[in-house]
VOGU-3710 file (C-alpha; in Angstrom, 3 decimals, decimal comma):
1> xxxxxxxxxx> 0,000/0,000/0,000  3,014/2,225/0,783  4,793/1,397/-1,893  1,988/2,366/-4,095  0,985/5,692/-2,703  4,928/6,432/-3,560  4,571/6,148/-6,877  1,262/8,130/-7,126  3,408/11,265/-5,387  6,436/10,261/-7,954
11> xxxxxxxxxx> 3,902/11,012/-10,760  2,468/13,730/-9,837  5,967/15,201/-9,141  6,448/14,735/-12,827  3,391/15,497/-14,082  4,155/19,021/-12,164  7,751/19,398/-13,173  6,874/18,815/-16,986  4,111/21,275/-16,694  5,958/24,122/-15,149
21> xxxxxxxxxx> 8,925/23,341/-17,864  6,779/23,815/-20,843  4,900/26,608/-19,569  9,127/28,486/-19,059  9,677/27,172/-22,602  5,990/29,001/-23,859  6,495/32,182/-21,636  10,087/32,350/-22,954  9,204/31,675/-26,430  6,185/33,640/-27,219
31> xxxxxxxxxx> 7,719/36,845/-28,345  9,349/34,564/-30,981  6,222/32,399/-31,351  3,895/35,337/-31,841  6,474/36,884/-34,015  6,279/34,561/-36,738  2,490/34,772/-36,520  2,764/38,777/-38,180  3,634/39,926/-41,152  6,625/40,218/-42,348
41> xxxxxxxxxx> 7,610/43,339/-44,053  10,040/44,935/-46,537  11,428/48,598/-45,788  12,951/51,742/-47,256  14,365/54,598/-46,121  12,627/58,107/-47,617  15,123/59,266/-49,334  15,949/62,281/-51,824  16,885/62,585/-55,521  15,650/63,582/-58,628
51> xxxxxxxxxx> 13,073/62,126/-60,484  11,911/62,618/-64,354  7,889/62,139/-64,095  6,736/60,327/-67,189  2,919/60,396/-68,348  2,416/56,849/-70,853  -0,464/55,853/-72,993  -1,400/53,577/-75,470  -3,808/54,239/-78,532  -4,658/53,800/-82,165
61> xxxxxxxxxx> -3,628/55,824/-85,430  -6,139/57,916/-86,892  -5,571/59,791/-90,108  -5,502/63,841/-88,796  -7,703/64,669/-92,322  -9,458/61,179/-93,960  -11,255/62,552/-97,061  -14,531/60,260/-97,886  -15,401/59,394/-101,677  -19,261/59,017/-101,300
71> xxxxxxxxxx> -22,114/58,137/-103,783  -24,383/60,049/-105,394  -26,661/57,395/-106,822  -27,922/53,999/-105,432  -26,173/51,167/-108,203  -25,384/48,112/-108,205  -21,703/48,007/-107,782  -19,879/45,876/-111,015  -16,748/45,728/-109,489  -14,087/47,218/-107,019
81> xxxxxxxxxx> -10,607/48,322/-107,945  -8,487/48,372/-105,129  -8,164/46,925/-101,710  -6,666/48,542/-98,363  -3,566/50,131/-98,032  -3,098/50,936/-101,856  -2,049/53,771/-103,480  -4,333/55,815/-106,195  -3,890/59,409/-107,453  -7,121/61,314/-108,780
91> xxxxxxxxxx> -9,097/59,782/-111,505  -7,824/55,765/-110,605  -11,167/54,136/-110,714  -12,573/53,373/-107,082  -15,170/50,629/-108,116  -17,266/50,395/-111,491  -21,085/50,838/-111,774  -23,162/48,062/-113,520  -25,374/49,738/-116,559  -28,751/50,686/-114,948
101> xxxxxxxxxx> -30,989/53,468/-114,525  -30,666/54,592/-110,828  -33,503/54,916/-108,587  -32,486/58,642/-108,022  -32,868/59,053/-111,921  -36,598/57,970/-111,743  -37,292/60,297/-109,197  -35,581/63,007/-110,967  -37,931/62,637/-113,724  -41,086/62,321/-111,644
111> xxxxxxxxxx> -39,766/65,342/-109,906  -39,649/67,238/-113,458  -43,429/67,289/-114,015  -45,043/69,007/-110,978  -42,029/71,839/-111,359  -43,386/71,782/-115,140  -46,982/72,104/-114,020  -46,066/74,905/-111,897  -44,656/76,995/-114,394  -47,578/76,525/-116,370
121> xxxxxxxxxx> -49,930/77,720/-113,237  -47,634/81,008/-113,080  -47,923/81,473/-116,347  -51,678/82,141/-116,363  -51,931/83,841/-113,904  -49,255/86,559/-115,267  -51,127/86,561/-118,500  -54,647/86,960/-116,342  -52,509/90,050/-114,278  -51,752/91,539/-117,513
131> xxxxxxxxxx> -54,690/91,727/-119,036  -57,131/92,917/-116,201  -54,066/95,890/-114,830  -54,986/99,504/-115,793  -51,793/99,704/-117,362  -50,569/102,351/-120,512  -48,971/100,554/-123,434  -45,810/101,293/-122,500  -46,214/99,668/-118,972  -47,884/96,609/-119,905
141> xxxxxxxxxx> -44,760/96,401/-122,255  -42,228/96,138/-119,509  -44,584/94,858/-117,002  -42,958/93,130/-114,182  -39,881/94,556/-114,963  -37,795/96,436/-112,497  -37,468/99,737/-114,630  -41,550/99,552/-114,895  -41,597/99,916/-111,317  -38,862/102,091/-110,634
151> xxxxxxxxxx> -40,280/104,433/-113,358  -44,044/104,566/-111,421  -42,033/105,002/-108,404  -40,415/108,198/-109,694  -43,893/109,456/-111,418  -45,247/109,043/-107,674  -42,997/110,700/-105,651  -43,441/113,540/-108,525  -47,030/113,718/-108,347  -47,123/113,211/-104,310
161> xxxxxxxxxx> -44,785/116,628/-104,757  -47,337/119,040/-107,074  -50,205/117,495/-104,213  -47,989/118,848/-101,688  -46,982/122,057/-103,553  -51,084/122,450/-104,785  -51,939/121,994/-100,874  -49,469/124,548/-99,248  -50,615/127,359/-101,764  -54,407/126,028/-101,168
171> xxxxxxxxxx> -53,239/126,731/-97,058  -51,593/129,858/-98,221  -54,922/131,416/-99,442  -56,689/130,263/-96,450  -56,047/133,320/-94,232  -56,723/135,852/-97,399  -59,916/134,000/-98,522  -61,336/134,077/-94,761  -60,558/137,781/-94,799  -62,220/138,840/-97,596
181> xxxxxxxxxx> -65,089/136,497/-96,697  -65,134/138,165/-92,866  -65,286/141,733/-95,112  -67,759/141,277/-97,175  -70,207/139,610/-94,552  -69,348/142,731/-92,848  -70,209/145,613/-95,835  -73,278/143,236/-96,650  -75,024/143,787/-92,689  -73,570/147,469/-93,228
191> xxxxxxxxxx> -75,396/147,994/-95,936  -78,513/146,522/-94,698  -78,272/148,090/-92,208  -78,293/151,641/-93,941  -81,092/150,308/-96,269  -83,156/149,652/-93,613  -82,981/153,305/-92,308  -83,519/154,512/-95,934  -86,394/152,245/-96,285  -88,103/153,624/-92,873
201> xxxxxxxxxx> -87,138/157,172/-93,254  -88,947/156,875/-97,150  -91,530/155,770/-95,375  -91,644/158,373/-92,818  -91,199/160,969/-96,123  -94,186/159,392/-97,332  -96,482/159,706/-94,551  -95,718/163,267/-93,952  -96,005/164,349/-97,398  -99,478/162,357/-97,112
211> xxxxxxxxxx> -100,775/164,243/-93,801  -98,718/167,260/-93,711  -99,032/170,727/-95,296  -96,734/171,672/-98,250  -93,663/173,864/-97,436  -93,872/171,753/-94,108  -90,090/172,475/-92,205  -89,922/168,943/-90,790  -90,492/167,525/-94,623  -87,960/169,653/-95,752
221> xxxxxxxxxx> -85,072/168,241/-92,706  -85,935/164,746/-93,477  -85,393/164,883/-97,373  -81,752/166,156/-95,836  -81,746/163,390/-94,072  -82,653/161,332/-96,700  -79,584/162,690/-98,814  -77,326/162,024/-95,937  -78,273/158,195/-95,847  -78,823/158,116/-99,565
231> xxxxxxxxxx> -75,066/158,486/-99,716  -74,358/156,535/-96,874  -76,626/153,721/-98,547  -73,797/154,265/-101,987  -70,694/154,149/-100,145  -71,870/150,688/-98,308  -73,090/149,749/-101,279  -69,703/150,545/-103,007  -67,756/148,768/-100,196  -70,017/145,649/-100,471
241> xxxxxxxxxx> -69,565/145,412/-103,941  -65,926/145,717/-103,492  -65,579/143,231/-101,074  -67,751/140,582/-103,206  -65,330/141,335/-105,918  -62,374/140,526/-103,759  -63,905/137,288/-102,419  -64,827/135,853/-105,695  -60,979/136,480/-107,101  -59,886/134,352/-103,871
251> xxxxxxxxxx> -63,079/131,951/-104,842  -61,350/131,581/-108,244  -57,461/131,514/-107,575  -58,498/128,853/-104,530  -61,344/126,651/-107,431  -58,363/126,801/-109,628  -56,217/125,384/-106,767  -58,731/122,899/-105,813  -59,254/121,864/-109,163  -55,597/121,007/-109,587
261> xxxxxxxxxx> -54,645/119,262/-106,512  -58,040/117,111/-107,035  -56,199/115,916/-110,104  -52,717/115,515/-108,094  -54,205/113,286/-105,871  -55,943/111,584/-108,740  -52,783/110,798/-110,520  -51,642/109,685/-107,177  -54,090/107,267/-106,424  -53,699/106,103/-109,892
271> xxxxxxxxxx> -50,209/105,603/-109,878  -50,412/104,109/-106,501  -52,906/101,503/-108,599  -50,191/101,144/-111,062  -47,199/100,417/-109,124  -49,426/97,540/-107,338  -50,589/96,208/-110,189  -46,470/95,904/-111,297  -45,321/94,345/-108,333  -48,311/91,679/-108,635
281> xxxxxxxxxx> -46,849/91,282/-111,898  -43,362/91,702/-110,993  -44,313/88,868/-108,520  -45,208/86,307/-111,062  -43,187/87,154/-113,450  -40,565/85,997/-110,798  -42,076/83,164/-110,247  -42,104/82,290/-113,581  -38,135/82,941/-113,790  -38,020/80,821/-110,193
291> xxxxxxxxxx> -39,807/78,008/-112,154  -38,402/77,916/-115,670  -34,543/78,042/-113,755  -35,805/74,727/-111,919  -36,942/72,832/-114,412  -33,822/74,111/-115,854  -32,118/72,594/-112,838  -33,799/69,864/-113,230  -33,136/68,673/-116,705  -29,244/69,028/-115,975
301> xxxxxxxxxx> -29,533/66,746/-113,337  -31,166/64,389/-115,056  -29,074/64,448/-118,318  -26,069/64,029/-115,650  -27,999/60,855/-114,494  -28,783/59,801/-118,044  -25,182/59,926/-118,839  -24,199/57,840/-115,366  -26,300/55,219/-116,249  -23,895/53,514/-118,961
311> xxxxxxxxxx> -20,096/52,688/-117,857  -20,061/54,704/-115,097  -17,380/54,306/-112,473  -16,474/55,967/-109,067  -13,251/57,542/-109,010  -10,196/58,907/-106,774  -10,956/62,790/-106,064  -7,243/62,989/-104,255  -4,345/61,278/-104,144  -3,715/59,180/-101,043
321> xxxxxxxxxx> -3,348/55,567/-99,502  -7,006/53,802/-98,899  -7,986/53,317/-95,434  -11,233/51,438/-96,100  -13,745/49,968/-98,110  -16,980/49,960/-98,023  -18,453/48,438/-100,870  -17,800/45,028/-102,425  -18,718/43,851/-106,136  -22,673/42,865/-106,108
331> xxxxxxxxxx> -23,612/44,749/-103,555  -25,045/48,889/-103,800  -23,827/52,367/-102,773  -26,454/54,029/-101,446  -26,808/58,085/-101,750  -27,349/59,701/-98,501  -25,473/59,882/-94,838  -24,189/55,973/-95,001  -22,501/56,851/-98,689  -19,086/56,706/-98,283
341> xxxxxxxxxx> -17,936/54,371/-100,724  -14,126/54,465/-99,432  -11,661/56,523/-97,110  -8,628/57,674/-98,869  -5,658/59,146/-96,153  -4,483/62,362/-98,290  -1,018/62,568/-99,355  1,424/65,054/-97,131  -1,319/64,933/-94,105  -0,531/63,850/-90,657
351> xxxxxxxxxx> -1,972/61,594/-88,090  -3,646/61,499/-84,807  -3,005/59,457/-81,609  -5,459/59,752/-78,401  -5,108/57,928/-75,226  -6,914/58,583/-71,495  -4,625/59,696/-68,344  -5,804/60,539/-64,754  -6,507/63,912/-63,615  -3,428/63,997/-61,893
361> xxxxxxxxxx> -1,220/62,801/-64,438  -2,535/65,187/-67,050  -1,630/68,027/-64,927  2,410/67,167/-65,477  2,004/67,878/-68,884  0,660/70,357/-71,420  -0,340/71,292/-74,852  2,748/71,588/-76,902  5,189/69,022/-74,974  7,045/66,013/-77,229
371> xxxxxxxxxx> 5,920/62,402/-76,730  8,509/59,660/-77,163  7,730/56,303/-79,043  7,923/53,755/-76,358  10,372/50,896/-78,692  11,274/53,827/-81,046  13,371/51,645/-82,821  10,445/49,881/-84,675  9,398/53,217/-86,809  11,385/55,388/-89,045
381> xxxxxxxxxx> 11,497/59,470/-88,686  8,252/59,507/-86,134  7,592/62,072/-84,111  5,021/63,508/-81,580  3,721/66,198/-80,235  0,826/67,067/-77,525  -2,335/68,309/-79,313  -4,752/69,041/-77,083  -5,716/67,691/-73,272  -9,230/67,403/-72,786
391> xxxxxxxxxx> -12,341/65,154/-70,106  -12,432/61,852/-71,128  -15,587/61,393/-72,076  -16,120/58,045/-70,259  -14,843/59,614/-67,002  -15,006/62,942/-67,240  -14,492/64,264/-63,761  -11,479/61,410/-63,205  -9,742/60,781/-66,500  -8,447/63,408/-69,489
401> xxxxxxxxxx> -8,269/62,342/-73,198  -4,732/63,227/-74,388  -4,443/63,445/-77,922  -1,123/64,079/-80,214  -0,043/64,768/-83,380  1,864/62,270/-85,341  4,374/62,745/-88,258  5,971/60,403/-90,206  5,776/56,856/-91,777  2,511/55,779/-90,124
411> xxxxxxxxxx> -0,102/53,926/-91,433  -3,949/54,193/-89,535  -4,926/51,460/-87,736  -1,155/50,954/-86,485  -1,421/50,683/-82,577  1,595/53,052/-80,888  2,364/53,563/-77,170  3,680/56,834/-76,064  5,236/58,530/-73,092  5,538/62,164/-72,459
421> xxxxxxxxxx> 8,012/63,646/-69,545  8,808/66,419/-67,804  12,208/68,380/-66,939  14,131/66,464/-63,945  13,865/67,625/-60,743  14,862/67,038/-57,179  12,835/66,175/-54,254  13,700/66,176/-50,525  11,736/62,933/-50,176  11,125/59,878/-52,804
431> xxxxxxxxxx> 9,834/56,458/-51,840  9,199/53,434/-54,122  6,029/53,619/-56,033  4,936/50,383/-54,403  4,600/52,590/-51,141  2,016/54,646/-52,182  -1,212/53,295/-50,827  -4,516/54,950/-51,275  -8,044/54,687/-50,229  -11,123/56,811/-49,931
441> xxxxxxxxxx> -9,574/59,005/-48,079  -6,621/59,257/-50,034  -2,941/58,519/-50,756  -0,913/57,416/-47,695  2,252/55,409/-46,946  2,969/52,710/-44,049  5,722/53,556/-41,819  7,744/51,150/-39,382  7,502/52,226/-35,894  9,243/50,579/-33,062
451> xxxxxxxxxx> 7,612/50,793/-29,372  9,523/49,149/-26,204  7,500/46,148/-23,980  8,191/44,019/-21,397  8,355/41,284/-23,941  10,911/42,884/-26,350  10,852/45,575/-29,064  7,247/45,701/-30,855  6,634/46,959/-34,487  3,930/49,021/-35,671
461> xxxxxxxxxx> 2,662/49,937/-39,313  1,795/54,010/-38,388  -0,194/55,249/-41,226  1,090/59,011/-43,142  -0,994/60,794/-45,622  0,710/62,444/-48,482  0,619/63,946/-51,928  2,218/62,614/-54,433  4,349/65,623/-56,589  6,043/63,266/-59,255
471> xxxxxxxxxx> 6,552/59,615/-60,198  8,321/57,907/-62,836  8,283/53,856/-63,341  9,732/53,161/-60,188  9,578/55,923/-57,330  7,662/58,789/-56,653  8,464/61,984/-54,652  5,941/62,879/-51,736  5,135/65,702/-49,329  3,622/65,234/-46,011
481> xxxxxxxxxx> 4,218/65,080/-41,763  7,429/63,115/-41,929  10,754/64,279/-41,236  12,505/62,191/-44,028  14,275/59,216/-42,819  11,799/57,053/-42,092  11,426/53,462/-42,740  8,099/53,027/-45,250  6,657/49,550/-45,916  7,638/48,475/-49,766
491> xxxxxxxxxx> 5,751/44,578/-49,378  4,187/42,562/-46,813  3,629/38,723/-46,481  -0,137/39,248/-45,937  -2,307/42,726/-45,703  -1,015/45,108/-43,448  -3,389/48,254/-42,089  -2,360/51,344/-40,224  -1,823/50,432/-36,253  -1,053/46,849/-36,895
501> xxxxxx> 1,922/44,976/-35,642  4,093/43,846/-37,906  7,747/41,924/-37,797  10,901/42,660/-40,231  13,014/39,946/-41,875  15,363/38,973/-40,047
//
């Protein structure tokens, strides 16, 4: 029983001795053990140096001026000439027409008859304008023309002048005429006037010749009386007659007046009547001209189509390499917006190259600068320049199109890559470009901290937001909080965030 209770407390010592070993060997170990449980990470110091930003793209050749040989009819095509990437001067034959009437010849001629019918329309109703105008001879001789109606035009303003001339003298007379009439209104109550005191003092004459003795002294003061007014009675008479005399000379000098200007404004109206009556005709007799020059028109047009419609061909209107085809031997060319037959890529005329950059990038460079062919050594005598630096349409607020100007032996199509760079320049602090980190809240870098613990030196990934001034294909210079000699995080073993520790090779 002893014995075996001995061995029980031998085990247990064990069992406690192994327990508190491996538990040193964890406690001593765990730095290490927890250690290898981070990330590892690569470093750099910031350092400083010159850098030589470089903006790259990659796009397709377009010709800077493509000239389009288009259609004017719909025909069946007979056969095509040439193929892509050959060589014609003006006049080489395009593609040949099969012998057919096109459908825009058919309509020409169904177009010709309403313009014919509406020549005919104008002409009656000229000829019905002619014949009902009040016109002279003369006039219905040049009617419609533009001396016929410049002519009435003069005899108007002339006889608008005698109405005004006959009207001022008319106005002239006025204050004469309502004298002499204000006169002789006057000298006619005068003399009424008198005759009625002749008449009653006759009468009184009468009556005392009738009732009174002869030799009567009162008869004999009113007969002197009599005398008196008798010659009163002439001298309004003679005044009266004066002033009728007067008023009928204005009478006649303003009838005459009156008389003329009536037929001033006569001839006016009548002229006025004329000079209508020519621009009605003047109106029709350009439509007439309108009408005859588009059937005119017309009749060239199809005569031109007439002619087209036997061995007719398409040709070269410049000389130039062809870019494409667009018609093929049984097929049509069609006359409208989809009738470019081919694209021809003019002689002496340069070529365009567009490609989209970031915001950011596009502000290193500018209108103007030189692009380098990226593997220049594949082309002969090429050379580039910056055209223009516009939004990219699919990302306008983001991206900028870049396009450039391209000289020398180039062929459309041809896919180039370009790179465009800036002056050198130096930089107090550069990083590699695998530094740069960025999220929504912008570009930052990781930087190795170290912090003291009971357990050892820690690491920590600190996070430092910065702007990035210039990059090139490997580094990029950066301004920000940090003094410049810090160790920034290059590559991890897994994902590494800001505050995280992290462990360096060792």
């Amino acid at each position: 029983m002893n014995e075996k209770k001995g061995k029980r407390r031998e085990w247990v010592k064990t069992a406690a001795i192994i327990f508190l070993s491996v538990l040193l060997v964890l406690t001593f170990f765990s730095n290490t053990i927890m250690n290898y449980s981070l990330p590892e990470v690569a470093v750099q110091y910031i350092t400083s140096g010159t850098i030589t930003a470089k903006v790259r793209g990659t796009g397709t050749v377009e010709s800077g001026d493509l000239y389009e040989i288009k259609a004017t009819e719909s025909r069946k095509v007979q056969s095509v000439e040439v193929r892509v990437g050959d060589h014609v001067e003006i006049g080489d034959v395009i593609c040949y027409l099969a012998d057919e009437e096109s459908e825009e010849l058919k309509e020409a001629r169904e177009a010709l008859k309403p313009l014919q019918d509406a020549l005919d329309t104008a002409q009656q109703a000229y000829n019905a304008a002619l014949l009902t105008g009040d016109l002279s001879v003369s006039a219905m001789q040049g009617a419609g023309s533009t001396d016929s109606i410049n002519s009435y035009r003069n005899r108007l303003i002339e006889a608008q002048s005698v109405v005004e001339n006959l009207q001022r003298q008319l106005d002239e007379t006025e204050p004469a005429y309502n004298t002499a009439k204000e006169a002789k209104e006057a000298a006619d109550l005068a003399l009424a006037d008198i005759q009625n005191q002749l008449d009653n003092l006759n009468s009184w004459i009468q009556y005392q010749q009738e009732t009174v003795t002869s030799g009567n002294a009162g008869l004999t003061e009113l007969n002197k009386q009599k005398s008196v007014i008798q010659q009163l009675f002439y001298d309004a008479q003679n005044t009266a007659n004066l002033a009728a005399t007067e008023l009928k000379k204005i009478e006649t000098e303003r009838g005459k007046i009156e008389t003329q200007l009536a037929a001033a404004q006569d001839d006016v109206k009548k002229l006025a009547g004329d000079i209508n009556t020519a621009l009605s005709l003047s109106k029709l007799n350009d439509a007439i001209k309108d009408a005859k020059a588009e059937i005119a028109k017309q009749e060239e047009k199809i005569a031109e189509l007439e002619a087209k419609a036997v061995g007719a061909s398409i040709t070269a209107e410049i000389a130039g390499t062809i870019t494409s085809i667009n018609v093929v031997a049984g097929g049509k060319t069609t006359n409208g917006t989809e009738s470019t037959v081919a694209v021809i890529q003019p002689e002496g005329k340069g070529f365009t190259l567009s490609f989209s950059v970031t915001t950011e990038q596009a502000k290193r460079i500018s209108v103007g600068d030189p692009a380098e062919l990226v593997n220049a050594w594949w082309y002969n005598n090429v050379t580039a320049t910056v055209a223009s630096i516009k939004p990219d349409p699919s990302d306008p607020s983001r991206k900028k199109l870049v396009t450039c100007n391209l000289d020398g032996d180039l062929t459309a199509g041809q896919s180039l890559s370009l790179q465009i760079g800036q002056r050198s320049q130096n930089y107090d602090m550069i990083v590699p470009n695998s530094a740069i980190r960025e999220d929504n809240n912008g570009k930052f870098i990781l930087v190795v901290e170290a912090k003291s613990s009971p357990l050892g030196t820690r690491y920590y990934a600190v996070r430092y937001d910065v702007e990035v001034l210039a990059s090139d294909d490997t580094q990029s210079a950066i301004s920000g909080g940090l003094y410049g000699y810090e160790s920034v995080i290059t590559t991890s073993t897994k994902p590494v965030e800001a505050g995280q520790l992290v462990r360096l090779p060792d």
